[in-house]
C-alpha positions as CSV (number, residue, x, y, z in Angstrom):
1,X,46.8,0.8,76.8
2,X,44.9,1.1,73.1
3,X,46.8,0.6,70.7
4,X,45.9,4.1,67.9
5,X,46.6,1.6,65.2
6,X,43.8,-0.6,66.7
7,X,41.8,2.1,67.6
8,X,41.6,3.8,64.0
9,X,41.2,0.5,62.4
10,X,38.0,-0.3,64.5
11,X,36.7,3.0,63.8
12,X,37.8,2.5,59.6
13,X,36.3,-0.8,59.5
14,X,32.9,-0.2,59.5
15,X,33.3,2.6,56.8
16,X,34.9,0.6,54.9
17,X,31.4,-1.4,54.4
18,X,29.4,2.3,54.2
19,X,31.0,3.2,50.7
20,X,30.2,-0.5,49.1
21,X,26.8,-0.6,50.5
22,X,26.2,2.9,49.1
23,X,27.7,1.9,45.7
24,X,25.7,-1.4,45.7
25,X,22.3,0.9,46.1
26,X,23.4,3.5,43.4
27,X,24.2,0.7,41.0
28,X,20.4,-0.9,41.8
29,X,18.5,2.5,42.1
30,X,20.5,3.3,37.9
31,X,19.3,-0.5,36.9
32,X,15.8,0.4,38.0
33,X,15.4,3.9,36.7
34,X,17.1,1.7,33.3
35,X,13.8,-0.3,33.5
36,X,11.4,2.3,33.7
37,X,13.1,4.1,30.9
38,X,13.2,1.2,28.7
39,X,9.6,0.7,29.4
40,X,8.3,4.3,29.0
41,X,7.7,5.3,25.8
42,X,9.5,8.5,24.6
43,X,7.4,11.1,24.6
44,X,6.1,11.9,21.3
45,X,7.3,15.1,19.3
46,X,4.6,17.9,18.8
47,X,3.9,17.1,15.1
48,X,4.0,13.3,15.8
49,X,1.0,13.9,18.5
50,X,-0.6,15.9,15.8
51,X,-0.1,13.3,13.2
52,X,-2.0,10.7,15.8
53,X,-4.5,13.2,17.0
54,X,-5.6,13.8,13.0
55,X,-5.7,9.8,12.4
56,X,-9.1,9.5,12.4
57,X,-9.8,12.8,9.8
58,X,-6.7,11.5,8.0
59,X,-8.2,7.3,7.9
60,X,-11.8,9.0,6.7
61,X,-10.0,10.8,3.8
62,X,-7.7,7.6,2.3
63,X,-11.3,5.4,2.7
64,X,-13.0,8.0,0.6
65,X,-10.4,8.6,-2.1
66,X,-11.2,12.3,-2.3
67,X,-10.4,14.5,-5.7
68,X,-8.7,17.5,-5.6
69,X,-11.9,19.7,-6.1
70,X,-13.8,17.6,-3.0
71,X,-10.6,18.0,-1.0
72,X,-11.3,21.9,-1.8
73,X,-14.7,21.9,-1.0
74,X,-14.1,20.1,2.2
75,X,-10.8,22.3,3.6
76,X,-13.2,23.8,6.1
77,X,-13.5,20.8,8.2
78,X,-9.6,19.7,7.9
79,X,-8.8,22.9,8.8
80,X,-11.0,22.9,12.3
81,X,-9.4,19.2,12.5
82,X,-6.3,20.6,12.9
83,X,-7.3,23.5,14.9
84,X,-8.8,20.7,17.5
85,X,-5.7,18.5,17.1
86,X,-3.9,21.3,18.1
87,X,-5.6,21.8,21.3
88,X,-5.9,17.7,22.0
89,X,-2.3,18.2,22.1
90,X,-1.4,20.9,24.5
91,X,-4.3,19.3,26.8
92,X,-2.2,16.3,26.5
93,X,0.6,18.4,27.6
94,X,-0.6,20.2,30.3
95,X,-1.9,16.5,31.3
96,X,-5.8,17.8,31.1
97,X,-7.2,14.3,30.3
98,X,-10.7,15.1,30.3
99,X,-9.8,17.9,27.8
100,X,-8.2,15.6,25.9
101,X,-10.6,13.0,25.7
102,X,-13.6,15.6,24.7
103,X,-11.3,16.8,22.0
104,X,-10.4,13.5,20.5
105,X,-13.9,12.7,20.7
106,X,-14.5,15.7,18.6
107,X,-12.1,15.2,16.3
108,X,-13.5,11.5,15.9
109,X,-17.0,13.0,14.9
110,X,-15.3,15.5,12.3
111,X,-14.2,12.5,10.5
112,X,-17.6,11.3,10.6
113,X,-19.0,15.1,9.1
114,X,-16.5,14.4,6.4
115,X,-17.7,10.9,5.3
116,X,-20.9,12.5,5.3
117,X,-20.7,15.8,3.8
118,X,-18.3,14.1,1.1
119,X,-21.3,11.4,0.2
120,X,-23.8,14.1,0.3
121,X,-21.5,16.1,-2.4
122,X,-21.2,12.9,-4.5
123,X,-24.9,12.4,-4.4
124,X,-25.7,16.3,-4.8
125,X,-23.1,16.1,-8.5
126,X,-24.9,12.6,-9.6
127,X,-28.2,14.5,-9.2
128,X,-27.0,17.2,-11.0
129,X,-25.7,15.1,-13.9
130,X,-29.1,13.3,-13.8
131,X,-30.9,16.2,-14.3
132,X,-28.3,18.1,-17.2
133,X,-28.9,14.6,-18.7
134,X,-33.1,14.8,-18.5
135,X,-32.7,18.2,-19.6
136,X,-30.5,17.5,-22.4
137,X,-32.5,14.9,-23.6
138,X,-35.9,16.9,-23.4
139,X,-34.4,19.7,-25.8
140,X,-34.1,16.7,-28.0
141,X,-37.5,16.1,-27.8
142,X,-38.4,19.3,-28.0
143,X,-36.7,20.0,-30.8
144,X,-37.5,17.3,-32.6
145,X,-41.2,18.1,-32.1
146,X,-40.9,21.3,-33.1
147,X,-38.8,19.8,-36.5
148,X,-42.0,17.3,-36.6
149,X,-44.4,19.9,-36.6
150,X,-42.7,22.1,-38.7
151,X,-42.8,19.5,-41.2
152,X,-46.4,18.5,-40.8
153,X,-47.1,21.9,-41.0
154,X,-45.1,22.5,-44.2
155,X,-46.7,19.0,-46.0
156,X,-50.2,20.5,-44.9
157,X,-49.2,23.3,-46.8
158,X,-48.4,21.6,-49.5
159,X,-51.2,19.9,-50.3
160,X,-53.2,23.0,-49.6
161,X,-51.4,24.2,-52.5
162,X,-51.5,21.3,-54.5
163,X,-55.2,21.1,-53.7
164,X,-55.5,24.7,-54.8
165,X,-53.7,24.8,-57.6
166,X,-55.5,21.3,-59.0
167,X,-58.0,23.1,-58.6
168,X,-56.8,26.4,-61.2
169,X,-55.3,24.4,-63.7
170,X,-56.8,24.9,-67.1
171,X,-58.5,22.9,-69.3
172,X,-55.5,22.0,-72.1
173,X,-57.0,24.4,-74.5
174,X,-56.8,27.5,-71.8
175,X,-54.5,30.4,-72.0
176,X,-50.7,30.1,-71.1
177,X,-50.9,33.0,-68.5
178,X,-53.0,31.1,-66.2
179,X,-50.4,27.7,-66.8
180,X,-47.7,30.1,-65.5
181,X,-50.0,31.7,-62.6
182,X,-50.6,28.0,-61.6
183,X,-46.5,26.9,-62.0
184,X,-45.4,30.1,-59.5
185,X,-48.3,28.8,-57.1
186,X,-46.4,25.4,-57.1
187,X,-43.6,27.0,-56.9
188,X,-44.8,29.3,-54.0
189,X,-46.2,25.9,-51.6
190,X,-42.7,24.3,-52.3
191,X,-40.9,27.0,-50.4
């Protein structure tokens, strides 16, 4: 006769082994899904993808040390930066590589539009100051030609005048009216 003692003890034994094998494989499978946590990078925050998707307009604008008014006159082009950075984001999301890729390749030449549209504004204002500075300079001249001829015109005058009245001064026993007619054309050239 079988024993039920034996009989339920064969039939325990081998699940006695069943619950520390499973344990042994749920304790492996949680230190392997620990790996691959600890080697997968968190996933990065909306405004931290946008902060690395914008690196390249962001790297352009710290080389060039733009001024407030450039950084006006530019806004266009930041702002369609972050439009695109917005959209390399959500591709990224949605797991759209290719999208990505184009867009970050797009964002990558925006930076290079900046560099260039920021030297051709620097070069556009030095051109300008060149040019206030020839024109400032040729009023100068100008007016200093003008005072030149003003005063060449004035000494030519002059000795018109002189020549003229040399020419009506009396002989030292003359009348005193025509002294005093040749004083007030003196007079007259000197003005």
């Amino acid at each position: 006769m079988i024993d039920l003692q034996t009989l339920s003890a064969q039939r325990l034994r081998p699940m006695r082994g069943l619950p520390r094998r499973l344990i042994g494989v749920s304790l492996s499978m949680l230190a392997f899904s620990a790996a691959l946590a600890a080697q997968t990078p968190p996933r990065p925050t909306p405004r931290e993808a946008m902060d690395r998707a914008l690196t390249p307009l962001r790297e352009a604008t710290e080389a060039l040390s733009l001024t407030d008014d450039e950084r006006t006159r530019v806004r266009d082009v930041s702002d369609r930066g972050e439009a695109w950075a917005a959209e390399l984001v959500e591709a990224e999301h949605h797991r759209d590589l290719r999208g990505a890729q184009a867009r970050g390749r797009r964002i990558a030449w925006l930076a290079r539009v900046l560099r260039a549209r920021v030297e051709a504004m620097r070069a556009q204002d030095q051109a300008a100051q060149a040019l206030t500075a020839t024109v400032a300079l040729r009023a100068t001249v100008t007016e200093r030609r003008a005072a030149r001829d003003r005063a060449s015109e004035a000494l030519v005058a002059a000795e018109r005048q002189d020549a003229v009245s040399t020419r009506a001064l009396p002989a030292p026993d003359a009348d005193a009216s025509v002294m005093v007619t040749a004083d007030a054309a003196t007079a007259e050239a000197g003005r």
